[in-house]
Structures are given as C-alpha cells and as structure tokens.
TIFILO-928045 format. One record per residue (C-alpha): residue number from 0; x, y, z negated. Coordinates in steps of 0.001 Angstrom, whole numbers, plus 500000, padded with zeros to 6 digits. Layout:
BEGIN
resi:px:py:pz
NUM:X:Y:Z
...
END
This chain:
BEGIN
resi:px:py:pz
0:404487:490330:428311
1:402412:488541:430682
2:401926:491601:433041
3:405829:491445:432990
4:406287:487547:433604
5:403769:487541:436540
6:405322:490706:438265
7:408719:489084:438027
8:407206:486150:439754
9:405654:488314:442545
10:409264:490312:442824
11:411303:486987:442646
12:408472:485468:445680
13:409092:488438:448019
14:412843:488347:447490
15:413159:484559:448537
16:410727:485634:451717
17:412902:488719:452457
18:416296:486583:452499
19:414861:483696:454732
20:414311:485762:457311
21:418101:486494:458064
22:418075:482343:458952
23:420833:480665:458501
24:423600:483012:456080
25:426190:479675:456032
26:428162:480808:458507
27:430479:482830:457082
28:433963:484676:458976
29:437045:481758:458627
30:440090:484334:457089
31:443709:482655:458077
32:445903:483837:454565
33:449482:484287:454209
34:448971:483548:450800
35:447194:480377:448536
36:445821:481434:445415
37:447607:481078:442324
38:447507:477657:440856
39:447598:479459:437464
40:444470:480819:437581
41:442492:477778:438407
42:441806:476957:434886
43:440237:478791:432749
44:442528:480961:429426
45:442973:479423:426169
46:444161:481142:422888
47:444795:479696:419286
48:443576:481864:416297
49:446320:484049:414463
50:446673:486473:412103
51:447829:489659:413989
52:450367:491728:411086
53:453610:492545:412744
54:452405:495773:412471
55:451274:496570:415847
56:447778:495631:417276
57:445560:493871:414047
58:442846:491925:413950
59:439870:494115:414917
60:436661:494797:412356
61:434059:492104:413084
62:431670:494293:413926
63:434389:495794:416446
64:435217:492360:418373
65:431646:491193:418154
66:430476:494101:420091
67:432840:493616:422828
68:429752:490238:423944
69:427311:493035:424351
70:425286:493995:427692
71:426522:496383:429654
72:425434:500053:429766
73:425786:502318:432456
74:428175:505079:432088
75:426072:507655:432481
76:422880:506047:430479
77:421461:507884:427796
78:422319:504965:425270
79:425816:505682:426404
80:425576:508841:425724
81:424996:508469:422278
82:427707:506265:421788
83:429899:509218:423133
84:428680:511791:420309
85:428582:508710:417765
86:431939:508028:418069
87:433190:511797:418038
88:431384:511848:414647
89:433089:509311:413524
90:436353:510284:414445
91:435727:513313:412553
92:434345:511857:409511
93:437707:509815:409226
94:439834:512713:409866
95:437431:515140:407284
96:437500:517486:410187
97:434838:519709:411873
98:436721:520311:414534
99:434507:520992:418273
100:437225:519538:420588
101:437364:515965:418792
102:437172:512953:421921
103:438954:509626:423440
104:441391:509262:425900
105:441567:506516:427746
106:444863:504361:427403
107:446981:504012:424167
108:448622:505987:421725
109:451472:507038:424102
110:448356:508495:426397
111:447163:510675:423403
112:450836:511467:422464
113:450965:512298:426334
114:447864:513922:426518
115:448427:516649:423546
116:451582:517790:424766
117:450289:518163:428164
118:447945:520600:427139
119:449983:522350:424791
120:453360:522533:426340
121:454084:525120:429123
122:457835:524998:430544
123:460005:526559:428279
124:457938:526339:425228
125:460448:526102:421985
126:458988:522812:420531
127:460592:521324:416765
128:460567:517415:416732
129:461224:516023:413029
130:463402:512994:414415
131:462829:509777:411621
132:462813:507214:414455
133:461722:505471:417375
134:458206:507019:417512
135:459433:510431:416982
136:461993:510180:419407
137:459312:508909:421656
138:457762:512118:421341
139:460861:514328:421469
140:461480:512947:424912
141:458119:513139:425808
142:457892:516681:425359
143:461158:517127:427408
144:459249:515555:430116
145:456858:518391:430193
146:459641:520767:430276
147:459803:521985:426151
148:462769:523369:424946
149:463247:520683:422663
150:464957:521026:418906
151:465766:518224:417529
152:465267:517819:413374
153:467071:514482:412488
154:467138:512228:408774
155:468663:509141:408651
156:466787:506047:409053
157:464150:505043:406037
158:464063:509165:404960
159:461843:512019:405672
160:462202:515982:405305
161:460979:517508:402487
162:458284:520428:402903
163:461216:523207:402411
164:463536:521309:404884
165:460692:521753:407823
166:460555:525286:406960
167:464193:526141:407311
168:463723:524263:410727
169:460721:526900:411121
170:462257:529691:410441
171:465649:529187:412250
172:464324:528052:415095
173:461138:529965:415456
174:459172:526888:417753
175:455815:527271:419528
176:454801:524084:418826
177:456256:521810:415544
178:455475:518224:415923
179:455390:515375:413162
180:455342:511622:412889
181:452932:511039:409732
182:453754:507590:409591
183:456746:506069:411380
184:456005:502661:411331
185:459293:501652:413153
186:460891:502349:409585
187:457519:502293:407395
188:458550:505832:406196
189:455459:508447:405584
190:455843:512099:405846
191:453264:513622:403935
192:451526:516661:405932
193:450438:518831:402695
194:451886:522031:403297
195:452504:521977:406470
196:449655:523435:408125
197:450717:526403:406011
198:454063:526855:406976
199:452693:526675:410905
200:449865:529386:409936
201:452885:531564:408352
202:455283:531247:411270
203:452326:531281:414184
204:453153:527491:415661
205:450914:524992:416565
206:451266:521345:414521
207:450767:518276:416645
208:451158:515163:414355
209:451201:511284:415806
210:448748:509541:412853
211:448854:506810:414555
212:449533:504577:411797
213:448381:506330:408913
214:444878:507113:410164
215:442489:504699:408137
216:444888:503592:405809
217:446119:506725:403797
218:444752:509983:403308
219:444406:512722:405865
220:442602:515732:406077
221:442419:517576:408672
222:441234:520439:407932
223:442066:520804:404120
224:445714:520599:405436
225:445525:522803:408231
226:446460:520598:411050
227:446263:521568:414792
228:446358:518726:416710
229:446628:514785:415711
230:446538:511789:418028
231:445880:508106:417479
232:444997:504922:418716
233:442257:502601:418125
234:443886:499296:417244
235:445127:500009:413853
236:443240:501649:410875
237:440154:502658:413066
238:439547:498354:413217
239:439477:498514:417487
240:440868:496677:420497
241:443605:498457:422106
242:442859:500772:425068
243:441860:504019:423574
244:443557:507023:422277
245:441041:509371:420120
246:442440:513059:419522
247:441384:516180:417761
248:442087:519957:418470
249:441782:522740:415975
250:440453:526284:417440
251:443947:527662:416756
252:444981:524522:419223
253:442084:525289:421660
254:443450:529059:421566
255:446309:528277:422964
256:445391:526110:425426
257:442942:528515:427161
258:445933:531175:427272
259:447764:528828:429462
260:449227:530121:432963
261:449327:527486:434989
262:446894:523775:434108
263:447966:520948:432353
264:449940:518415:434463
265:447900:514932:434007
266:443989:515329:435034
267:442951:512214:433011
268:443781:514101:429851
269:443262:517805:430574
270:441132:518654:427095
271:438939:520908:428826
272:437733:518716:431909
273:436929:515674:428983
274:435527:518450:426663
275:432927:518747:429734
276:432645:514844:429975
277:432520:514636:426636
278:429184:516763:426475
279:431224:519203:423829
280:431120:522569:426740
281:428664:521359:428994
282:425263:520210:428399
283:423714:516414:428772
284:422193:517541:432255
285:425302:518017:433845
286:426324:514019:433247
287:426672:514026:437431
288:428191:517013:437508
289:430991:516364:435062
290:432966:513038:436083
291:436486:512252:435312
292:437045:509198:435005
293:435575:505953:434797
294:434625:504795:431001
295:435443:501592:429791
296:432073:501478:428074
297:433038:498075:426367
298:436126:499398:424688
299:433811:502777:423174
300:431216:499499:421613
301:434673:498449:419777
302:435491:502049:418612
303:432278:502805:417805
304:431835:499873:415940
305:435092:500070:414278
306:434217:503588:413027
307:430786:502508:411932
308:432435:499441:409929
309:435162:502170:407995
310:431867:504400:407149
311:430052:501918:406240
312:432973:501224:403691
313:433560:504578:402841
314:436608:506298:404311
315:438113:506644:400323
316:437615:503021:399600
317:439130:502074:402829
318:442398:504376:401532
319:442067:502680:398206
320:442085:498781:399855
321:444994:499667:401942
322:446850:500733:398478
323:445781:498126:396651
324:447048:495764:399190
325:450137:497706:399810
326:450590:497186:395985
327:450497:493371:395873
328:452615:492480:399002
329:455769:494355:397237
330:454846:492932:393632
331:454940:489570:395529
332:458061:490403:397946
333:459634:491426:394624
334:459218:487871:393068
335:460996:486449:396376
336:463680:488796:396426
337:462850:490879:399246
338:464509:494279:398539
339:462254:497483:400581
340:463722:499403:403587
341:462523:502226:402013
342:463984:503556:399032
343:461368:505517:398006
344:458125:504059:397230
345:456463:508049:397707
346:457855:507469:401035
347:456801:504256:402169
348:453611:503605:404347
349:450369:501771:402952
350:449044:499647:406195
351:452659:498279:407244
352:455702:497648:404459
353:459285:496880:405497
354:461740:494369:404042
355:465481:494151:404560
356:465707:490995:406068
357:468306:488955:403573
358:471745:488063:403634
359:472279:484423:405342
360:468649:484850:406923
361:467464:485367:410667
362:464933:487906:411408
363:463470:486416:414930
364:464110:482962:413736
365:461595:483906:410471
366:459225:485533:413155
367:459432:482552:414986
368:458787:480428:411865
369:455560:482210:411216
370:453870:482091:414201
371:454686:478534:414626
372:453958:477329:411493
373:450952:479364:410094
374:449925:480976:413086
375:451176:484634:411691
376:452632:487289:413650
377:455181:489679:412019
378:457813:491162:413859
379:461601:491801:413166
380:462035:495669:413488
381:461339:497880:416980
382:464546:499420:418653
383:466666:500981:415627
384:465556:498164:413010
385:465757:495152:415213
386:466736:492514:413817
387:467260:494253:410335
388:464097:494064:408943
389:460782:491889:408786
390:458084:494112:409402
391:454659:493364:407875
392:451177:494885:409142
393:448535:494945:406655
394:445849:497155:408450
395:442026:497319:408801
396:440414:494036:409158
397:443559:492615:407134
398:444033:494792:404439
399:442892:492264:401685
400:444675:490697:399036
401:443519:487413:400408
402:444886:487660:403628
403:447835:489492:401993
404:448399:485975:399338
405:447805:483652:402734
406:451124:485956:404168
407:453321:486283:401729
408:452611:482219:400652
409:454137:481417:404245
410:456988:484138:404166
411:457792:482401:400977
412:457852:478963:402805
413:459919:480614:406099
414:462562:481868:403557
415:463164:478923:402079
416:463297:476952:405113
417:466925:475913:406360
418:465209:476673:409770
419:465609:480534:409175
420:468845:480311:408322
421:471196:482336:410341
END
C-alpha cells in the first residue's frame, strides 16, 4: 500500500510539471450562440418516493437499484464479461431452459417483440396472431411490418382460446410462425402455454410468445412446454430498470433462422451478430472483433442483480409470493365491492389484477387520488380498457402482502372519497 501511495505521488508530481509547461491554458476560444441554455436544467432533479403498481414499470429489487451506484466497467473488461454469461444463466434458470441462443437486447419489450420477428419473419411468411388485446395487436401489426402474411385469431376482451381453439387456427391456416401473448396485461387475462409447443411440433410452426408479464410471476417452462421463442423485458418480474429486452431461441428457432434467404432487417437485433457479442458462437478472444453495439453496462448490473435477487429466492417461491399476493388483493377488493374484469379466475394474471372500475366512480380521477394522496401509482386501463378499469401491478419488489394491505387500504380511502366521484 505504501509502494502504491508514493507512486501515485510521483505520477500526480510529473503530471502537474507536464501541464505547466503549456503556460497559461485560461484563454479559451469566445463561441457567439444562437441559443442560451435551458433555464430548466440549471437546478439539479428532484423526485418524491412512490410505490410504482399501475402495472407497468415496478419498483426494482434492491439489490437491482443499488447496483445501478456502482463503478464503471469497461465494456469489453473481463469482469464484464462475466456479467454477460451471468446474466444469460440467469435468464435461463428463470425460464427452466437450456437453450444456447439465450441474450439481451438492448431497448424494451417492443425491441425484443421487434427483434424475434425480425429474425424469424421472411416476406410472405403465414404468421397466426391470437388477438386478446392491445399487446397482441401490437404484435400482429408488428409482424405486418416485416411483411408476414398475417391471420388474425380474435376473443373478446377479458377471454382467451382454449388449447383446441389454437389448433383449429393451426390446422386451417397452416402458419409458419404462431405467436402468443402469455399474459395480456392490458386485460390481466393469461393464456396458459401447456400444449402448445405440441401442437407447433405436430403442425411444423415456430411459437414466439411475449412473457412479458408473466415471466417471474407465474410459471413457465421453457423447455418442458416446448416453446420456440419468448421475449421479455426487464422491469417487471425479473426486478430491473427499464432498458433491456432479454430473449431466448430454441434450436428448432435457430433452424430456421439460419435457412433464411435474405438477413434480418434491424442490425441491433440480428440473433446471430449478438450470439457473437454475446460470446455464445465466438470465443472470449474475439471481444474486438465482435462489436455491435455499445452496452449499457449499468443497466446489465440491474439485470444481473435482479436475476441474482429471484435465485436467491428461488424461482418457485417467487411464483408462490406472486400467488399468494394475487390471492389477498381480490379477497380484499371483494370486501370493497370491486367486481374482476376477468371472469375467470384460471384466466386471470398473478403480478397485475384488474377491477371494473364502479358505477358512479372515475377511473383517472381514482388514479389521480392515489398518487396524490399516498404516493401510489395505478393506472386506469391502456387503449381498449381506458377508463374502464383500475389496473393494479403487484410485481417483483412489490409482490408482498404488506405492500399489497398499504394499496388496497388507500383504494379503500379513494373509493370512498366524494373526490372520485364521477
């Protein structure tokens, strides 16, 4: 240590020596500007604590957010390195998959959505979209825009198909590709995947499904159910910050991608360049060799983190908390008269649960209430429930009973307030 100290003295010496010899570094080029800087950003950003659980972004892990204050690595350091093939293990752990091809994109969910059908689609490709709202349709006209034949499957709002209504949609239509919503939190409806896999294997087309909000909160394996491809993001079950889009491609997936005739349209998310950047095809020696993009090494701490957190947990008792919390915010929106969107309590999602907002009541003005008053976000619906509904995110860091008794308390409060009246 004192070797160290001293040398740092010597280096700090010769630095000071070096820089007086350029004299006088004060006078600096006067720039004439067209524009003054923003007024705004002369102070410096505040925030007020909340509790994140409209259902969207939650609170992140501890161990996620606290990582974020970390020291920098270099992208291409070996300790970053490591937090490349930690996180990949991770993602497969929660997934119970062994899949090869398993990585991040960078951006959100709608980037991994994006990504997936990129590499999968090739004009023309017959592709089956079960349509049970906004997120699906997201991805129906997503896959349009990479030039799929698309087929729409529709059920009304707060429904999903049954296994033997996806496989007349199979077999009618004969797809390339069928792709799934496992949890479509715009309604709170879950589509259970068991069978599935099957049904692709039988009639040779690839399964992409969006578990987006199902992934560390309910059940899914991979590999047990045959699944091709799924895509996610890291701000829900996996206890993240948004910014990040993990993914994972079966060999049956990977198959078809390398009989492709022409490449995948977006670089950023071409599977085989990040399988290369991603170590998975080429090895650690090649890190100069392999560049695609720049990694935002602070947002792979909060993943990696956030994965580390659910394992430490246990991926089944993370399932189980997300139940058991499910559980006890309807037994209390029961007691306050709160009647489910969904009929079907097989159908309903586990991380985010759906109300009908009541008769006389305002759902923006009870969003509004919340925020103001305890500092809680919820939201009112997204696109085809807006307005209907009072949407409640229970995920990750917030899937407790005590946080879930601290939200319903308030909703209690906000529905008997005059103020919420409509």
């Amino acid at each position: 240590m004192g070797i160290y100290l001293i040398t740092c003295l010597v280096m700090t010496i010769i630095s000071i020596k070096d820089v007086s010899c350029w004299g006088d570094i004060t006078n600096t080029t006067s720039f004439t500007l067209q524009y003054e800087k923003p007024e705004c950003l002369q102070f410096p950003l505040e925030t007020q604590p909340r509790l994140l659980a409209s259902g969207g972004p939650t609170n992140p892990y501890n161990r996620s957010f606290d990582s974020l204050r970390l020291p920098m690595l270099g992208m291409l350091e070996d300790p970053t390195i490591k937090i490349l093939f930690d996180i990949q293990d991770g993602i497969r752990y929660v997934l119970q998959t062994k899949n090869e091809y398993t990585l991040v994109y960078h951006g959100t969910g709608v980037m991994g959505m994006s990504g997936v059908l990129d590499n999968l689609i090739e004009p023309g490709d017959k592709v089956l979209v079960g349509v049970i709202g906004f997120w699906s349709d997201v991805g129906a006209r997503n896959a349009e825009r990479f030039g799929a034949n698309v087929i729409r499957m529709e059920k009304p709002i707060g429904s999903r198909f049954s296994l033997r209504e996806i496989e007349a949609g199979i077999k009618q239509h004969r797809p390339k590709i069928l792709y799934l919503v496992n949890g479509e939190s715009s309604t709170g409806v879950y589509q259970p995947l068991e069978g599935i896999g099957n049904l692709c294997h039988k009639y040779d087309c690839i399964t992409i499904i969006d578990v987006v909000a199902t992934v560390g909160q309910q059940p899914l394996k991979m590999d047990e159910d045959k699944i091709d491809v799924v895509f996610m993001n890291s701000q829900k079950g996996l206890g993240g910050i948004v910014g990040l889009s993990p993914v994972s491609y079966s060999p049956r997936a990977m198959s078809k991608v390398r009989r492709r005739r022409s490449l995948p349209r977006i670089l950023q998310t071409d599977i085989n360049a990040q399988a290369e950047a991603w170590f998975i095809t080429k090895p650690i020696e090649s890190k100069h060799e392999v560049y695609v993009h720049s990694l935002s090494v602070t947002l792979l701490y909060s993943l990696r983190e956030g994965l580390a957190r659910v394992a430490e947990e246990g991926i089944e008792n993370v399932w189980n908390r997300h139940a058991d919390t499910h559980r006890y915010v309807h037994f209390r929106a029961t007691k306050i008269g709160l009647e489910p969107f969904v009929a079907n309590p097989e159908d309903r999602l586990e991380g985010i649960s759906i109300f009908v907002t009541p008769p006389g009541k305002d759902a923006f003005k009870i969003e509004k209430y919340m925020l103001e008053k305890f500092r809680i976000e919820i939201s009112p619906g997204l696109v085809t429930t807006l307005g209907k509904v009072i949407r409640i995110g229970l995920i990750g860091n917030n899937a407790n009973r005590e946080t879930a008794a601290r939200l319903m308390d308030a909703l209690e409060i906000a529905l008997n307030s005059t103020e919420t009246n409509s």
